[in-house]
C-alpha distance (Angstrom), angle and dihedral (degrees) to the residues before:
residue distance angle dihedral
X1 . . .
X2 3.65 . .
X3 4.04 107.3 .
X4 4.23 108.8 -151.8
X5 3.59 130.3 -170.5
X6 3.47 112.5 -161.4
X7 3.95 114.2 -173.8
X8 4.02 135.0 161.6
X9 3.76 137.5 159.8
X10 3.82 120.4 -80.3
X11 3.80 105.6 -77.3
X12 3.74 92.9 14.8
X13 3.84 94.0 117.3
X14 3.65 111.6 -104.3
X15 3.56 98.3 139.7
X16 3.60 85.9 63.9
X17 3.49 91.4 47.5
X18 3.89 92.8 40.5
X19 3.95 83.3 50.7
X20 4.04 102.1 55.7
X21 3.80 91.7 43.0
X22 3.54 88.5 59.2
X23 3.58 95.7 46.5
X24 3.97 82.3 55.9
X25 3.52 98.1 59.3
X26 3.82 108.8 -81.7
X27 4.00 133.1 142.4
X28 3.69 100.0 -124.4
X29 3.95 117.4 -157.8
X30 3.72 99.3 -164.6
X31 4.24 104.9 -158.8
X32 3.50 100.5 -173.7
X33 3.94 86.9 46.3
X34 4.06 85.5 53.6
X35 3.71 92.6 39.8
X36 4.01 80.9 63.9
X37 3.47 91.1 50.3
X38 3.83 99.6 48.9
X39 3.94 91.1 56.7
X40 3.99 100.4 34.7
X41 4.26 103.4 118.5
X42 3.19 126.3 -60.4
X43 3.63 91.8 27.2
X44 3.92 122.4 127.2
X45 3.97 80.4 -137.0
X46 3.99 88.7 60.9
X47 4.19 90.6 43.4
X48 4.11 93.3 42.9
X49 4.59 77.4 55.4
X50 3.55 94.2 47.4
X51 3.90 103.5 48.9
X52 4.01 83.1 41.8
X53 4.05 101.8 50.5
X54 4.05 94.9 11.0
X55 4.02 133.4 -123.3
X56 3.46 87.8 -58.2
X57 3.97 89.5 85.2
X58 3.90 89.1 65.3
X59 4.10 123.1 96.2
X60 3.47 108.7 -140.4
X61 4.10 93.5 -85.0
X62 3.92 87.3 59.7
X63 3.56 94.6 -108.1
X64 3.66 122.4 134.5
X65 4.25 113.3 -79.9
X66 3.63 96.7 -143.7
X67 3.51 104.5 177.3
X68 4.19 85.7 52.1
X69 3.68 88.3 50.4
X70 3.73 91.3 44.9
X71 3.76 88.8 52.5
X72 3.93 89.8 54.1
X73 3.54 100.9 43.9
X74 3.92 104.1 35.8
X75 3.84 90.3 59.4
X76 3.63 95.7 45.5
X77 3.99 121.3 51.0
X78 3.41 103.5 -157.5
X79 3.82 95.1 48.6
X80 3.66 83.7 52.2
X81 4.01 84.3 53.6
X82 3.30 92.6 53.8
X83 4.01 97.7 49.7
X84 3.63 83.8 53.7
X85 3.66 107.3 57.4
X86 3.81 81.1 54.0
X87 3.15 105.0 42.7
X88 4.23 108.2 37.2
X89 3.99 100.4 52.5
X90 4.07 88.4 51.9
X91 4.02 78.9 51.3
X92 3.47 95.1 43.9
X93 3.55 93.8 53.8
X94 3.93 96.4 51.0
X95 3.67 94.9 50.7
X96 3.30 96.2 55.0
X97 3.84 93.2 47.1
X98 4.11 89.3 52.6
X99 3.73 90.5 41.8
X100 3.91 85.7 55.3
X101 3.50 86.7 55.4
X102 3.67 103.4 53.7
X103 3.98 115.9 95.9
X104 3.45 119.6 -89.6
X105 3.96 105.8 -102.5
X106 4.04 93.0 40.5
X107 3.83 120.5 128.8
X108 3.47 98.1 -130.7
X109 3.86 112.5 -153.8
X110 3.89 106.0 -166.0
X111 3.92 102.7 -161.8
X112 4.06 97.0 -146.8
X113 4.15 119.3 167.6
X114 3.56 106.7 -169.9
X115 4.17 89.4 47.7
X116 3.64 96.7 125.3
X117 3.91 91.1 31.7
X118 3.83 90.7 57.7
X119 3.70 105.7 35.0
X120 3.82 98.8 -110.3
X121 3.83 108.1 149.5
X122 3.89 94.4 99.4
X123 3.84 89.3 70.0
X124 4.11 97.6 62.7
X125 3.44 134.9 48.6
X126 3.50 91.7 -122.4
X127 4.06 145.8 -8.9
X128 3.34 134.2 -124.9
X129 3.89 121.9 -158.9
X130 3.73 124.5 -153.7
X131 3.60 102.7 -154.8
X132 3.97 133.5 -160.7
X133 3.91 137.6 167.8
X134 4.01 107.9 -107.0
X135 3.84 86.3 -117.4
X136 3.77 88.3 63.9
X137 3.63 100.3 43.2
X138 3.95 88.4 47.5
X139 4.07 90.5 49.8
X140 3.51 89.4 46.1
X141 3.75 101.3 49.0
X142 4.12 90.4 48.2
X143 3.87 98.2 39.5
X144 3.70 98.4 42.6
X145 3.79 101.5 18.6
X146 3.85 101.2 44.6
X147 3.78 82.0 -136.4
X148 3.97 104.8 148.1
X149 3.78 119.1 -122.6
X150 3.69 95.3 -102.3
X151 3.45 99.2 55.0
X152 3.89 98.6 37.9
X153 3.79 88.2 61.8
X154 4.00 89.5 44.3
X155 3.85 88.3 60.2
X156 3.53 93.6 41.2
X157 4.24 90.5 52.9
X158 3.71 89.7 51.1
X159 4.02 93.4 63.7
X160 3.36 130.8 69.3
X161 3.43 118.4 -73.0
X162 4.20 118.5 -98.0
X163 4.08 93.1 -109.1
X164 3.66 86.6 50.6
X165 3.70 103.0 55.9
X166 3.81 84.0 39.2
X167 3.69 89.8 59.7
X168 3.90 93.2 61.5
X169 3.70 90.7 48.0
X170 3.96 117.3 124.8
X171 4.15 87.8 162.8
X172 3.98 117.0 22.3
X173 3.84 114.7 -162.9
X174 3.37 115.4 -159.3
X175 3.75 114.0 -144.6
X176 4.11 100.0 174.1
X177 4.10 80.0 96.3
X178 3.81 129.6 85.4
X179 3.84 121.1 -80.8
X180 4.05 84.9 -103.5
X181 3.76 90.8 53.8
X182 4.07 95.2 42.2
X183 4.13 83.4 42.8
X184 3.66 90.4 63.1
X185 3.97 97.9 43.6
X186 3.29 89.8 49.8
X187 3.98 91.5 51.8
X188 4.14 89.8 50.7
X189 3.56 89.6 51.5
X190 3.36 102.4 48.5
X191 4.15 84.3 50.5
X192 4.27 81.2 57.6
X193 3.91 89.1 49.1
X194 3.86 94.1 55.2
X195 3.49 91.9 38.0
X196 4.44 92.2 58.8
X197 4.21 78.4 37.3
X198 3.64 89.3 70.2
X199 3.93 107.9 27.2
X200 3.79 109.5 107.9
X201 3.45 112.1 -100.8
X202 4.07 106.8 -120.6
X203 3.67 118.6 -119.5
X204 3.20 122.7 -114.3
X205 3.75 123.9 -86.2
X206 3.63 115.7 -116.3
């Protein structure tokens, strides 16, 4: 098993990129998908929220408001602090029981935002980086988001900065290129990923 993390700035494209790798044949371990999960109602994720931020945080089925809570918590660091030590171990442990799951020669590509942000590189045997100017990642999120200026740029503050996700890089994709262009990058590094899937790992050294 090859274990990928595959991060990028908010409007970078990693979806995208997240998208044609599966199409390609990898396991994809989506964590803003589970982060959904582990707060949907009912959950102990979704009561640990409320008793943090208050009812206020609910629509009016009880179910989670997340652009109100993003509103709260992108403008304010340590509320966004808070979310996450509620919200990432409950994460955590779900990826790590579907990545248990997955058969033993997959290239498992776990789709994490907040890599850099949180430190994560130790857990994967390599990262790849979907990279973007900020001009690009601010058109995007307004033009095909319908986020407003303001609170495009908020969201983009809160991450890590572009040289910092850039440090952790093994791979970089660039995705300031046509979807042709980005469609072939994506196909030569997928060819890299099954490549490291099936070297042998080394022994040890005594």
């Amino acid at each position: 098993m090859l274990k990928v993390g595959l991060t990028g700035g908010i409007g970078a494209g990693k979806s995208e990129v997240s998208r044609l790798l599966v199409g390609h044949g990898a396991v994809l371990i989506d964590a803003d998908r589970i982060a959904r999960e582990v707060v949907a109602p009912g959950t102990p994720g979704l009561a640990a929220v409320v008793e943090a931020f208050g009812e206020d945080v609910l629509d009016a089925d009880g179910a989670l408001d997340r652009p109100k809570l993003g509103s709260i918590v992108f403008a304010d660091p340590e509320k966004l602090a808070v979310l996450n030590e509620i919200v990432h171990p409950l994460v955590g442990r779900r990826s790590r029981e579907l990545e248990t799951a997955a058969p033993d020669d997959s290239v498992v590509v776990h789709d994490v935002p907040l890599l850099a942000e949180n430190a994560l590189t130790a857990l994967y045997d390599l990262v790849i980086v979907v990279d973007a100017s900020p001009e690009t990642q601010l058109d995007r999120l307004v033009r095909l988001r319908g986020m407003t200026e303001d609170d495009a740029r908020a969201r983009m503050a809160a991450q890590a900065t572009r040289e910092k996700r850039l440090a952790v890089a093994d791979i970089v994709i660039d995705n300031d290129v046509p979807l042709e262009a980005l469609e072939r990058r994506v196909r030569d590094v997928w060819a890299e990923l099954v490549r490291r899937a099936h070297v042998p790992q080394q022994p040890p050294q005594e």
